[in-house]
C-alpha positions as CSV (number, residue, x, y, z in Angstrom):
1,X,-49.0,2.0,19.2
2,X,-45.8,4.5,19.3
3,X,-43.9,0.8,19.1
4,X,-45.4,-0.5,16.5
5,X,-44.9,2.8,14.4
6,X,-41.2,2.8,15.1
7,X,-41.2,-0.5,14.1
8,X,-43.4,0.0,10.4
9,X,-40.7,3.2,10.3
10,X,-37.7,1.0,10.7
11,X,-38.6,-1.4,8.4
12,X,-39.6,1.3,5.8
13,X,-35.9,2.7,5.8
14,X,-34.4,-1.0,5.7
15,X,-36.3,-1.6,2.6
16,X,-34.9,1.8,1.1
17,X,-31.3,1.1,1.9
18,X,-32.0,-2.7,0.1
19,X,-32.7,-1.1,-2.9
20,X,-30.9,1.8,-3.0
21,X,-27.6,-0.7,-2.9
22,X,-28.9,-3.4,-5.0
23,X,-27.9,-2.2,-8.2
24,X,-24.4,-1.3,-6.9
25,X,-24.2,-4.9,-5.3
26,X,-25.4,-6.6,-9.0
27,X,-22.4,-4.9,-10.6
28,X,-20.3,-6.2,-8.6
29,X,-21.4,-9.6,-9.1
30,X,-21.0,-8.9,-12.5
31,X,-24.4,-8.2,-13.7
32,X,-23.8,-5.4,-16.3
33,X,-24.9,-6.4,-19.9
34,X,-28.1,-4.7,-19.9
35,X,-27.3,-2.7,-23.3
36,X,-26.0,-3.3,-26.2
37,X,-22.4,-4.3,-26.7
38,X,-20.3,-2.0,-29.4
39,X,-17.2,-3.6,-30.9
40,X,-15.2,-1.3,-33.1
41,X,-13.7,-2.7,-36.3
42,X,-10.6,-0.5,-37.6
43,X,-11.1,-2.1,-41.5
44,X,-13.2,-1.1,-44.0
45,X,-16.2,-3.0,-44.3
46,X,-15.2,-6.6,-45.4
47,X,-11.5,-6.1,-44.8
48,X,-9.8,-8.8,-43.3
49,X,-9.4,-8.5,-40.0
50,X,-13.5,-6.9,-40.2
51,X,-14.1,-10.6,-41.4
52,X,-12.7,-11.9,-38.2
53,X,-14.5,-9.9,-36.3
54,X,-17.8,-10.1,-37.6
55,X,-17.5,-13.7,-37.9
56,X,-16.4,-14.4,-34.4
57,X,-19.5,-12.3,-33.2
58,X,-22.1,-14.0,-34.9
59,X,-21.2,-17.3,-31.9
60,X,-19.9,-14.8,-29.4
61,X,-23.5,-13.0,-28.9
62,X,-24.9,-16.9,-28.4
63,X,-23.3,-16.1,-24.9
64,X,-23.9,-13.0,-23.9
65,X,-27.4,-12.1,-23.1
66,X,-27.5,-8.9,-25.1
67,X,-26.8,-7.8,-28.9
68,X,-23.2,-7.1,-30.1
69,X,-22.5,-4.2,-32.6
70,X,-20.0,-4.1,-35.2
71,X,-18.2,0.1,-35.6
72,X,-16.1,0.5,-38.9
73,X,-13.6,3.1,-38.1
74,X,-11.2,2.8,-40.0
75,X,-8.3,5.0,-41.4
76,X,-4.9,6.0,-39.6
77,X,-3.5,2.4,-39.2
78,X,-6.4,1.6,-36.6
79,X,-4.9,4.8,-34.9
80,X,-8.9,6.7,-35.1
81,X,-10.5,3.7,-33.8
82,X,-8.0,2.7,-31.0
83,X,-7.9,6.1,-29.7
84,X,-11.7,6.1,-29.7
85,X,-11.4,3.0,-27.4
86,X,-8.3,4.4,-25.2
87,X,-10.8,7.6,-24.1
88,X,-14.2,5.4,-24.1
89,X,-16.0,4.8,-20.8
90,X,-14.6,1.7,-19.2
91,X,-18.1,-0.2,-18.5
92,X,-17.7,-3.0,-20.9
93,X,-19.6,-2.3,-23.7
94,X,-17.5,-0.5,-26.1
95,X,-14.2,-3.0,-27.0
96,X,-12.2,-3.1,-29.9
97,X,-10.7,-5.9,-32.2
98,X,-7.3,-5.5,-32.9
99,X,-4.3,-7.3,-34.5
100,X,-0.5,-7.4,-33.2
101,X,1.7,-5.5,-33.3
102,X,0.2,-2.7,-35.2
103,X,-1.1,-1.1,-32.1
104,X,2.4,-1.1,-30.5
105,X,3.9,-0.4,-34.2
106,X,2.0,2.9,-34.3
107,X,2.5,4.3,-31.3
108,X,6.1,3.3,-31.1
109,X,6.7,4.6,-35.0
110,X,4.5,8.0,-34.3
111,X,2.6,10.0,-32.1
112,X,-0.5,8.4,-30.4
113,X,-3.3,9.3,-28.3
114,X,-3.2,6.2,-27.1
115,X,-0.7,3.9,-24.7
116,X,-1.3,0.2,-26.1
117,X,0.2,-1.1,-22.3
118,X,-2.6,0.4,-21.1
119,X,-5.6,-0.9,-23.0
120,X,-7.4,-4.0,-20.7
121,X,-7.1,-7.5,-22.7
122,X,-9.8,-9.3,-22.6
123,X,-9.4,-12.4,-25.1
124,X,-7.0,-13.2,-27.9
125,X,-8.9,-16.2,-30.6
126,X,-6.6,-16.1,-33.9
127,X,-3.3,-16.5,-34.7
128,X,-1.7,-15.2,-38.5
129,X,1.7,-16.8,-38.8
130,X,3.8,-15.5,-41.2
131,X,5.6,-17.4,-43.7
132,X,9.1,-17.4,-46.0
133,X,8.0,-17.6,-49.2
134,X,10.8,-18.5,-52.4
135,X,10.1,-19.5,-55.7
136,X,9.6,-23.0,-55.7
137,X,12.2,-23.5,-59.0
138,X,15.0,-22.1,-57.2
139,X,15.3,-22.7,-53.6
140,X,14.1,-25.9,-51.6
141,X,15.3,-25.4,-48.5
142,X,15.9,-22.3,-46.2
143,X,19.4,-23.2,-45.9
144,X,19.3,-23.0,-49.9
145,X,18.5,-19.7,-49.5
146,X,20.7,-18.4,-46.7
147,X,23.5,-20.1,-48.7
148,X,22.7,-17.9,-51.6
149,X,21.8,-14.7,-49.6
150,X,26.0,-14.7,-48.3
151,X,26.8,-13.8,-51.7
152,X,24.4,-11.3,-53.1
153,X,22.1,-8.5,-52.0
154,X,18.8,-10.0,-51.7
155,X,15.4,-8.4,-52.7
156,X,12.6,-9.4,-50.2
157,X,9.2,-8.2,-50.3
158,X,6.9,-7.9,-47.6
159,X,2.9,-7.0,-47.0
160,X,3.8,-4.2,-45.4
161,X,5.9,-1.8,-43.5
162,X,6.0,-1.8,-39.6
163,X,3.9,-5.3,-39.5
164,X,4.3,-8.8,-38.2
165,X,5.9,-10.4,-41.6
166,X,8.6,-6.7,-41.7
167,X,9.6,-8.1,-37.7
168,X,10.2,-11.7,-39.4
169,X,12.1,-10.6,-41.9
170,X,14.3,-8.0,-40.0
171,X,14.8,-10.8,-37.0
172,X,15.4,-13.5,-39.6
173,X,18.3,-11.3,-41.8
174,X,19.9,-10.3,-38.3
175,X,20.4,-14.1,-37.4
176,X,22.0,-15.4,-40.9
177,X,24.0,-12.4,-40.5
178,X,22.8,-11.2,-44.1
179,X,21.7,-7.7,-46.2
180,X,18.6,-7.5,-48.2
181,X,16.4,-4.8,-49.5
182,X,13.1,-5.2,-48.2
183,X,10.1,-3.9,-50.6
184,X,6.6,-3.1,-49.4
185,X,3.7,-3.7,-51.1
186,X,0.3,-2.4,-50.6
187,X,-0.7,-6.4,-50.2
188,X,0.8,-9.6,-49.3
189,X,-0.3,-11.3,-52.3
190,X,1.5,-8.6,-54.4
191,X,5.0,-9.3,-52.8
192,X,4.4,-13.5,-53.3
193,X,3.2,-13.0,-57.1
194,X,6.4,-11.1,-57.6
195,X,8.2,-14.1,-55.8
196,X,6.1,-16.2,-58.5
197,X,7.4,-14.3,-61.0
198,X,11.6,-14.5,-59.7
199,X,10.8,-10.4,-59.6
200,X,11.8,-11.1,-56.4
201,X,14.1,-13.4,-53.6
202,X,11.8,-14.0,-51.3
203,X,8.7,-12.9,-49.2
204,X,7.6,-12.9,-45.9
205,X,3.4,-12.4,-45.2
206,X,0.7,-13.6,-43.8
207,X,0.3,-17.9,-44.6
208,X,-2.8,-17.7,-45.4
209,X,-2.3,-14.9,-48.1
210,X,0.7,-17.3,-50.2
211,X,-1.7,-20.6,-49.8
212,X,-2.9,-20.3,-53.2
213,X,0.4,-20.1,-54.9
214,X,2.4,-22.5,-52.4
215,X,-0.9,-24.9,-53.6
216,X,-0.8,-23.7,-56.8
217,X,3.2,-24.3,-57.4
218,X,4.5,-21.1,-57.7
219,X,6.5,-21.0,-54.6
220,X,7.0,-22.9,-52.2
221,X,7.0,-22.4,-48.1
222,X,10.3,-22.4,-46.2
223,X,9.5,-21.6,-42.9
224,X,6.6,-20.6,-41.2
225,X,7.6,-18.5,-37.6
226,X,5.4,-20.2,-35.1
227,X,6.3,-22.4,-31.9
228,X,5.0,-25.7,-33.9
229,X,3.6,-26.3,-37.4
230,X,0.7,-24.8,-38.6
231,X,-2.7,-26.6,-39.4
232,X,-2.9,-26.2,-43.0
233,X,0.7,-25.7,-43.7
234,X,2.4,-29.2,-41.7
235,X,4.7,-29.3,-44.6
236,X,6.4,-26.5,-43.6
237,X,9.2,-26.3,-41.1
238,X,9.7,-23.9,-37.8
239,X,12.5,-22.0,-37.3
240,X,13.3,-24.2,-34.3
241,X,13.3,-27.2,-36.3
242,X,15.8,-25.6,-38.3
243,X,18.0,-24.3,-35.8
244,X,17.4,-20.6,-35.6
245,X,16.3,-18.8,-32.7
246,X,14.3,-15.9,-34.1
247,X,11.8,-13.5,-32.3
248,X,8.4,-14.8,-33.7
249,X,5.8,-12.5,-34.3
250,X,2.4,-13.2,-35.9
251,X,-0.7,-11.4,-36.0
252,X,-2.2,-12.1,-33.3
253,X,-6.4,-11.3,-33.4
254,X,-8.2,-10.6,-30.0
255,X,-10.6,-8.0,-28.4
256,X,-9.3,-5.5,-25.7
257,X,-11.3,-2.8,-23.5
258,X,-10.3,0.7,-22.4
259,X,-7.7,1.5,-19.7
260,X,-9.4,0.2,-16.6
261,X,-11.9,-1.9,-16.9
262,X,-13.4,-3.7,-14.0
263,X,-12.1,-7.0,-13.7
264,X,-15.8,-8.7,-13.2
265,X,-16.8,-7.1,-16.7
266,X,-13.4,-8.9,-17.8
267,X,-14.3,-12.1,-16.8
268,X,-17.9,-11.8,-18.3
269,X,-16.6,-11.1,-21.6
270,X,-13.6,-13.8,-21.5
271,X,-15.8,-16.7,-20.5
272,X,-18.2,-15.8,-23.4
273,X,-15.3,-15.8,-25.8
274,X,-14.3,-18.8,-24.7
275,X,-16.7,-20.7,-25.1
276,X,-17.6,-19.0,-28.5
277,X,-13.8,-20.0,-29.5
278,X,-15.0,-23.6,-28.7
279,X,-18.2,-23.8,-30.5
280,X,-18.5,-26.4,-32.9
281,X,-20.0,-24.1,-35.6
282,X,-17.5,-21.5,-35.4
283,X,-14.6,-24.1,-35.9
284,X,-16.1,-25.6,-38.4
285,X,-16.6,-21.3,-40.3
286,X,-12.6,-20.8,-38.9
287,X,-11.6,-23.9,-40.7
288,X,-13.5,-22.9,-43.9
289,X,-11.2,-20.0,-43.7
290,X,-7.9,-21.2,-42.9
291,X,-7.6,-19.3,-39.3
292,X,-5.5,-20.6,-37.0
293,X,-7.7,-20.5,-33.5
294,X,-5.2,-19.4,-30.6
295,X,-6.6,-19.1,-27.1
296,X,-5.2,-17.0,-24.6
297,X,-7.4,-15.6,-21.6
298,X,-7.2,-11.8,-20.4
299,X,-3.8,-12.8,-18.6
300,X,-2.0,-14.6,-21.1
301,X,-2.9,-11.9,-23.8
302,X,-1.7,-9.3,-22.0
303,X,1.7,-11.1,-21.3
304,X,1.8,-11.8,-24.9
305,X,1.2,-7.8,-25.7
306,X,4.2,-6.9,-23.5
307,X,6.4,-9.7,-25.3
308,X,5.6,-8.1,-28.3
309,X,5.6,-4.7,-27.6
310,X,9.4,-5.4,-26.1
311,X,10.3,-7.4,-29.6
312,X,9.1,-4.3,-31.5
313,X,10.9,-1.9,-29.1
314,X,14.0,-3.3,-29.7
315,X,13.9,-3.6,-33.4
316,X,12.4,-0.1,-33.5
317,X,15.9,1.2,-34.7
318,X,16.1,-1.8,-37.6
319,X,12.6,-0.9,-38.4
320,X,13.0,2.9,-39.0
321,X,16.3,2.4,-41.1
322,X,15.0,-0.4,-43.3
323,X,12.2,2.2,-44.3
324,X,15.1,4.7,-44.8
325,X,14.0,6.8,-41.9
326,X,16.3,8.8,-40.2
């Protein structure tokens, strides 16, 4: 009887120890969406990159088994909500949409509370190239333009300050070897109606934002700073095919996590992107919107957010005095 008592006693603590380590042993498998999933947006409410965000999301939650949140915190240059990311707790269910390089922009421009190296990547779906814009009665080629930049100060207009299309221009001026004076507008739209209007040289921005007056015939496209031609925009030349090696930077559209995050929460979330990258409805809602879908897994996107941090590092010094900083 004493036997069998040890026995039933045994058993009884063997069956407390199973428990008491199975939820330990499902996170570790990778088990960890039981609550909802919070993605921070740093735009207002329908601001562009909260478009892309909220868009994605609608096919990213078709594989995830739980809900997915959309947080407008905006304000700061993204600086408010990427600092609410950086001190989140790394579990996986508060992430964060951002765009490159303004992350590395602000904290290499200002003080931070954040270290952009340090955020975990998860999945990067949308690429912005950035196009030269000129007005399509005076220049039809880039080298048209070059040409004419030797002999005069140009004025070149840009979306903004410390952004992709400000890196294009400043890497694109430094290889003809030319001086302009670069103007920032409050949008990219502003700086290629000017262009329209012969208010202005040229224009670098976002493609998508001079597609109505490249269509219309207002300006016309000279290059577009991308590895190979852009879906939408196939008329337009590279600056490889042209013969100039300049730094490209575009702005780049992916979701990252907080310093740290386990690698098994990483590969939940990166196989559900995926696959929501792929599905047919959410091509078919990209396309409708002229996004350029550009896959690059948790790796790969971090390697491209060192690339680009180092790019904007070493133009740092162009950047400042261009914006006539000391």
């Amino acid at each position: 009887m004493k036997i069998r008592q040890q026995a039933i006693l045994v058993l009884f603590l063997a069956i407390i120890l199973i428990f008491a380590n199975g939820p330990s042993s499902a996170s570790e498998k990778g088990e960890y969406t039981t609550k909802p999933i919070r993605i921070i947006s740093t735009w207002p409410g329908g601001g562009g990159g909260d478009q892309e965000i909220r868009g994605f999301s609608l096919y990213l939650k078709k594989y995830l088994p739980t809900s997915i949140m959309i947080e407008n915190i905006p304000g700061a240059a993204s600086k408010i909500g990427l600092t609410k990311l950086y001190k989140s707790e790394p579990d996986g269910y508060t992430l964060i949409y951002v765009t490159l390089p303004q992350p590395m922009l602000n904290e290499l421009m200002s003080k931070t509370d954040y270290k952009t190296k340090e955020f975990t990547s998860v999945y990067a779906y949308f690429k912005r190239s950035i196009a030269l814009t000129g007005n399509i009665d005076t220049y039809k080629t880039v080298e048209e333009l070059v040409k004419a930049a030797k002999t005069k100060t140009f004025s070149i207009g840009l979306s903004s300050f410390g952004s992709a299309a400000h890196l294009c221009a400043l890497g694109s001026l430094k290889t003809w070897g030319v001086n302009a004076n670069l103007v920032a507008f409050e949008t990219g739209s502003d700086a290629v109606v000017q262009v329209a209007g012969k208010h202005l040289d040229a224009a670098f921005t976002m493609a998508t934002t001079a597609l109505p007056l490249i269509r219309g015939g207002k300006v016309r496209g000279l290059l577009i700073y991308s590895e190979d031609r852009v879906k939408g925009f196939e008329d337009i030349p590279t600056p490889s095919e042209r013969g100039y090696q300049i730094p490209l930077m575009y702005g780049m559209g992916g979701i990252v996590a907080p310093p740290k995050t386990p690698a098994h929460v990483i590969k939940i979330l990166q196989a559900a992107c995926d696959k929501a990258s792929r599905d047919p409805e959410f091509l078919t809602w990209a396309e409708r919107g002229k996004y350029d879908v550009f896959r690059l897994s948790a790796e790969a996107f971090q390697k491209k957010i060192l690339e680009q941090y180092k790019i904007s590092e070493d133009f740092l010094p162009s950047i400042l005095a261009s914006m006539g900083s000391k």
